[in-house]
C-alpha positions in Angstrom: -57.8 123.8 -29.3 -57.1 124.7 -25.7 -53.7 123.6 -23.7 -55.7 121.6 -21.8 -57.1 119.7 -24.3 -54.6 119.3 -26.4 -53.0 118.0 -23.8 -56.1 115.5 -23.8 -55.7 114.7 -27.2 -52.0 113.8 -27.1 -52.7 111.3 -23.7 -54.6 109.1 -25.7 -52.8 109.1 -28.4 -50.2 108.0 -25.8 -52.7 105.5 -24.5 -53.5 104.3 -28.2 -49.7 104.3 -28.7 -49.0 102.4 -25.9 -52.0 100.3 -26.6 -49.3 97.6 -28.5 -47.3 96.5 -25.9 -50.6 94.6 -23.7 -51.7 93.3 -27.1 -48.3 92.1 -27.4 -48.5 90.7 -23.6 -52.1 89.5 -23.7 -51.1 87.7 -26.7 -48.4 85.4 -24.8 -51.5 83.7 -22.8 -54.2 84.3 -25.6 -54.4 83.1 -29.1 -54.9 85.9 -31.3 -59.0 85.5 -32.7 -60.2 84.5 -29.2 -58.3 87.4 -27.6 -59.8 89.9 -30.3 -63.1 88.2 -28.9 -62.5 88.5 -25.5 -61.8 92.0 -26.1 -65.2 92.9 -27.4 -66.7 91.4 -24.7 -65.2 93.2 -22.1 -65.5 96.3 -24.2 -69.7 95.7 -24.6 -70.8 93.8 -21.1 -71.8 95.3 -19.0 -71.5 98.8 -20.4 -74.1 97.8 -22.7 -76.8 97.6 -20.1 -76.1 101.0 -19.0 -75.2 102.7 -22.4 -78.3 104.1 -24.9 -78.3 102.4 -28.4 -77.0 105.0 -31.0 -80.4 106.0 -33.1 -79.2 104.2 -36.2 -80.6 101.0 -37.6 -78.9 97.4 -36.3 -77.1 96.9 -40.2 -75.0 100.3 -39.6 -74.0 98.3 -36.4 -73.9 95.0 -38.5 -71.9 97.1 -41.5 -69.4 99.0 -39.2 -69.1 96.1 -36.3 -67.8 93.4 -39.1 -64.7 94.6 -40.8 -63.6 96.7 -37.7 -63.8 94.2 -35.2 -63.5 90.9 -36.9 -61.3 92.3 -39.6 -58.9 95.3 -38.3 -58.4 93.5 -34.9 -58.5 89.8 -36.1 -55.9 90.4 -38.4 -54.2 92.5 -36.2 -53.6 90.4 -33.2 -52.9 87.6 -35.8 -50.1 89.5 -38.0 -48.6 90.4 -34.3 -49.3 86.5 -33.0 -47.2 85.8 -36.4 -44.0 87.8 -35.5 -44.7 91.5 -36.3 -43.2 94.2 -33.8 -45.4 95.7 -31.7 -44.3 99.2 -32.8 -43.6 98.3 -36.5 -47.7 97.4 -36.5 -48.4 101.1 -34.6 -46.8 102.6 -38.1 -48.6 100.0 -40.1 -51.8 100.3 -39.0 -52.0 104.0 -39.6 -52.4 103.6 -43.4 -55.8 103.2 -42.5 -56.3 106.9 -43.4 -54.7 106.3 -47.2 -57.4 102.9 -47.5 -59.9 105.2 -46.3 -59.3 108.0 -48.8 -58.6 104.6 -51.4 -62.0 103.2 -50.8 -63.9 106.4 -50.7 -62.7 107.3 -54.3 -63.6 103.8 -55.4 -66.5 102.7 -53.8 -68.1 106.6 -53.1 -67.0 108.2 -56.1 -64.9 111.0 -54.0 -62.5 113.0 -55.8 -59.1 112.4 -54.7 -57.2 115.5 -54.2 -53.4 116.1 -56.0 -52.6 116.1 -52.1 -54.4 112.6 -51.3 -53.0 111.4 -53.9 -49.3 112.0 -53.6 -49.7 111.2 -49.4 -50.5 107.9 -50.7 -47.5 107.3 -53.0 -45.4 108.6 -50.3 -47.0 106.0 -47.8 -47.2 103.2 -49.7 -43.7 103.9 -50.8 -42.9 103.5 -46.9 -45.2 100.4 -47.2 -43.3 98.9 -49.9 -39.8 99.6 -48.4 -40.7 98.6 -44.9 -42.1 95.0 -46.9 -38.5 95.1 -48.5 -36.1 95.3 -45.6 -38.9 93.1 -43.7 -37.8 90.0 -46.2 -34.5 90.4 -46.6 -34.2 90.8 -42.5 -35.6 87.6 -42.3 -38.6 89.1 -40.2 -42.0 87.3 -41.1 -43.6 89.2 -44.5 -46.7 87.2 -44.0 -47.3 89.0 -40.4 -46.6 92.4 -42.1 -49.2 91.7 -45.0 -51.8 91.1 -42.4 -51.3 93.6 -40.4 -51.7 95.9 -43.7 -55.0 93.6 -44.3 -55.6 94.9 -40.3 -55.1 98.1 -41.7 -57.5 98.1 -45.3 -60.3 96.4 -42.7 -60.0 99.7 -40.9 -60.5 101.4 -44.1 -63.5 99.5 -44.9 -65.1 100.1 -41.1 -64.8 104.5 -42.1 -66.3 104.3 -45.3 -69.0 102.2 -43.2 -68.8 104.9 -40.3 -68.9 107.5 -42.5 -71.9 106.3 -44.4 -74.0 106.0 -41.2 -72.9 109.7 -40.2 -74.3 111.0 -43.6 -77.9 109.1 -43.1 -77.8 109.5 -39.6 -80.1 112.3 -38.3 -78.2 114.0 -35.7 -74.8 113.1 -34.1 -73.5 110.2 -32.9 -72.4 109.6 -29.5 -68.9 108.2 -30.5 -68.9 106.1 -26.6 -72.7 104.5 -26.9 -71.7 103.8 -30.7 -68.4 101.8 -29.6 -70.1 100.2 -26.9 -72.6 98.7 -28.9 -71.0 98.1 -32.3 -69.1 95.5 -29.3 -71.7 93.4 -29.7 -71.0 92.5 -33.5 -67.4 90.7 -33.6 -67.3 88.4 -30.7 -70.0 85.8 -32.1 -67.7 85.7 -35.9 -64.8 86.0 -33.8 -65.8 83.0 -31.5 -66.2 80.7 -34.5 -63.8 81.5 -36.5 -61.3 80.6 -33.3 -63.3 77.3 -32.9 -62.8 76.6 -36.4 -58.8 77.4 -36.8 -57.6 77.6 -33.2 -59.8 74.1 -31.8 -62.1 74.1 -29.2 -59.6 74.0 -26.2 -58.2 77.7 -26.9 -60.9 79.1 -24.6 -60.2 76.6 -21.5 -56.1 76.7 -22.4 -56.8 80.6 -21.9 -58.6 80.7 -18.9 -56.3 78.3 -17.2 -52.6 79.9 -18.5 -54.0 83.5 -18.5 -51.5 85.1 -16.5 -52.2 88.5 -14.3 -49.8 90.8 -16.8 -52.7 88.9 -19.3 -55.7 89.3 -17.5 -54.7 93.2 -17.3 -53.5 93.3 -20.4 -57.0 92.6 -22.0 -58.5 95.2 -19.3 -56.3 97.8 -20.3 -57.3 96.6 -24.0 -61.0 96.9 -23.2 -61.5 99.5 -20.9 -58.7 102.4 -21.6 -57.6 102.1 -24.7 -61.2 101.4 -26.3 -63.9 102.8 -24.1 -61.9 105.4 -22.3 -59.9 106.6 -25.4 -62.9 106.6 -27.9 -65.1 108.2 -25.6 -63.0 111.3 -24.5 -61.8 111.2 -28.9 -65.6 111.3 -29.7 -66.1 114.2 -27.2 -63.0 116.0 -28.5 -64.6 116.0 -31.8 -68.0 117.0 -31.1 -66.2 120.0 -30.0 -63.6 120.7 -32.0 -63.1 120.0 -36.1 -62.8 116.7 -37.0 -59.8 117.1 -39.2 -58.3 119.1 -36.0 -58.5 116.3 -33.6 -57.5 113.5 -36.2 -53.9 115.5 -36.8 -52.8 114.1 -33.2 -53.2 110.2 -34.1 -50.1 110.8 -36.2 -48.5 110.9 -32.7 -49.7 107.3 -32.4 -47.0 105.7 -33.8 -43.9 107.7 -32.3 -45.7 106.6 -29.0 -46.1 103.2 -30.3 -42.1 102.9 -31.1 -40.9 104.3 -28.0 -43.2 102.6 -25.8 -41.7 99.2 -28.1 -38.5 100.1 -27.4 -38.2 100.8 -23.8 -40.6 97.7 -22.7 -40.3 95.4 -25.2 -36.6 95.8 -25.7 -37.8 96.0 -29.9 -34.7 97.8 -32.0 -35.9 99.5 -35.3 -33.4 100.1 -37.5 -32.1 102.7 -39.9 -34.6 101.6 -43.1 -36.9 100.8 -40.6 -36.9 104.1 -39.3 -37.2 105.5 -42.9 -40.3 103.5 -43.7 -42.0 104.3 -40.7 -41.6 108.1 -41.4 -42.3 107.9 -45.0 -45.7 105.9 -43.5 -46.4 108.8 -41.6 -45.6 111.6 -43.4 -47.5 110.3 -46.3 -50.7 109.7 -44.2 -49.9 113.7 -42.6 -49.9 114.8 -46.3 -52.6 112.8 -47.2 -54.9 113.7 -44.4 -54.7 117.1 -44.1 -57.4 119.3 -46.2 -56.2 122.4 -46.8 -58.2 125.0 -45.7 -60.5 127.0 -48.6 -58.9 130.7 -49.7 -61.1 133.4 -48.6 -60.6 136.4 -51.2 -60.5 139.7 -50.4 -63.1 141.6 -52.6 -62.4 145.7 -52.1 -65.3 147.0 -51.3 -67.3 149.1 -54.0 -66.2 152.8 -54.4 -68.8 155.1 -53.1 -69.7 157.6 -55.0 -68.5 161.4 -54.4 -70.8 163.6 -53.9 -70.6 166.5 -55.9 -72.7 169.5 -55.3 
């Protein structure tokens, strides 16, 4: 990759980073299901109108759209509603590469690598200790389980992602796809925070959302999803895939720090040792390592004798 865009790929991995402190904001004015819908819809209208549907049939949307939007970010903004740290859930949520590998051995019949497969003990060794210390620090384990539910969703919504790719007939637009696979959660969203949050949430919202809210949920919508998956998508279509997807791993470092400073969140020593357990089992876990070329000596030519 060139400077410049690596340069590109570490600012929105800032952005994505970064992303955790106006959830944790938006979620002072908004209760966590309806802000996950509020979010779509600001992510889909009106970009929607302007935006060409991605050539693949409406369940791909349906099959993705479901356990990405109404799982991964319903469970997220409700295991952060619940008490988990902003930048604890950056580090938690990346384990979403290690349930993606899961779920592709189990569910596609992919061969896990020796690799894969030691990444994940490694990770969900960081998983088990960061559960550990969060339970005898008195911290909320139930937030930290669904945040790691927030994080198997994820897992669920690549396998689907990937699946769509592989019957797709050309590339995907990774914006237009984003845009529209919007439309999915709000509706499941919108009932499930009828049913469980009443049917005052939406006027309580509107009439306590604050301005650090209100752009809160913009920054939400428009940077860190349209903005940040668009210029990833186009990073890809350019570069490898596995190239790009090393600098998420700077997601959560971003996510700490940014904790930290605005937040005023202090991560501990085992805390710390979880976290880069997390990641450095996801690094080891995601990397491929690239295929040996061999060196065949060229066949002797024969001497000429006269």
């Amino acid at each position: 990759m060139s400077l410049r865009h690596v340069l590109l790929a570490t600012l929105i991995a800032a952005l994505w980073g970064f992303n955790f402190v106006p959830i944790h904001w938006a979620l002072e004015d908004v209760p966590p299901l309806l802000m996950a819908a509020l979010r779509f819809v600001l992510a889909a209208v009106p970009a929607v109108f302007f935006v060409r549907r991605p050539p693949v049939p409406v369940r791909w949307l349906v099959l993705v759209g479901l356990p990405l939007g109404v799982g991964q970010f319903g469970l997220l903004f409700l295991g952060m509603r619940m008490g988990m740290p902003a930048g604890l859930a950056s580090v938690v949520l990346q384990v979403q590469a290690i349930f993606t590998a899961l779920f592709a051995g189990l569910l596609l019949r992919e061969r896990l690598g020796a690799r894969q497969i030691a990444g994940m003990a490694v990770a969900f060794g960081g998983v088990a200790l960061l559960g550990t210390v969060q339970s005898e620090g008195g911290s909320p384990v139930d937030a930290f389980l669904v945040c790691l539910g927030a994080a198997a969703c994820w897992g669920l919504a690549n396998i689907g992602m990937r699946q769509m790719n592989q019957a797709a007939s050309g590339p995907i637009d990774a914006f237009g796809f984003m845009v529209w696979v919007s439309l999915v959660p709000p509706l499941p969203l919108l009932a499930l925070s009828l049913i469980f949050e009443g049917p005052g949430a939406l006027p309580d919202a509107a009439r306590d959302l604050s301005p650090t809210g209100l752009g809160s949920l913009a920054y939400i919508a428009y940077i860190s999803t349209l903005f940040g998956f668009g210029v990833w998508g186009w990073l890809i279509r350019r570069y490898e895939a596995s190239t790009v997807a090393m600098y998420s791993l700077l997601v959560p470092p971003f996510g700490l720090v940014s904790a930290a400073l605005l937040l005023g969140e202090h991560v501990d020593a085992p805390r710390l040792v979880a976290a880069a357990l997390i990641i450095a089992g996801v690094a080891a876990g995601s990397v491929r390592p690239r295929p040996r070329v061999e060196l065949v000596p060229p066949d002797p030519q024969p001497v000429e004798t006269r």
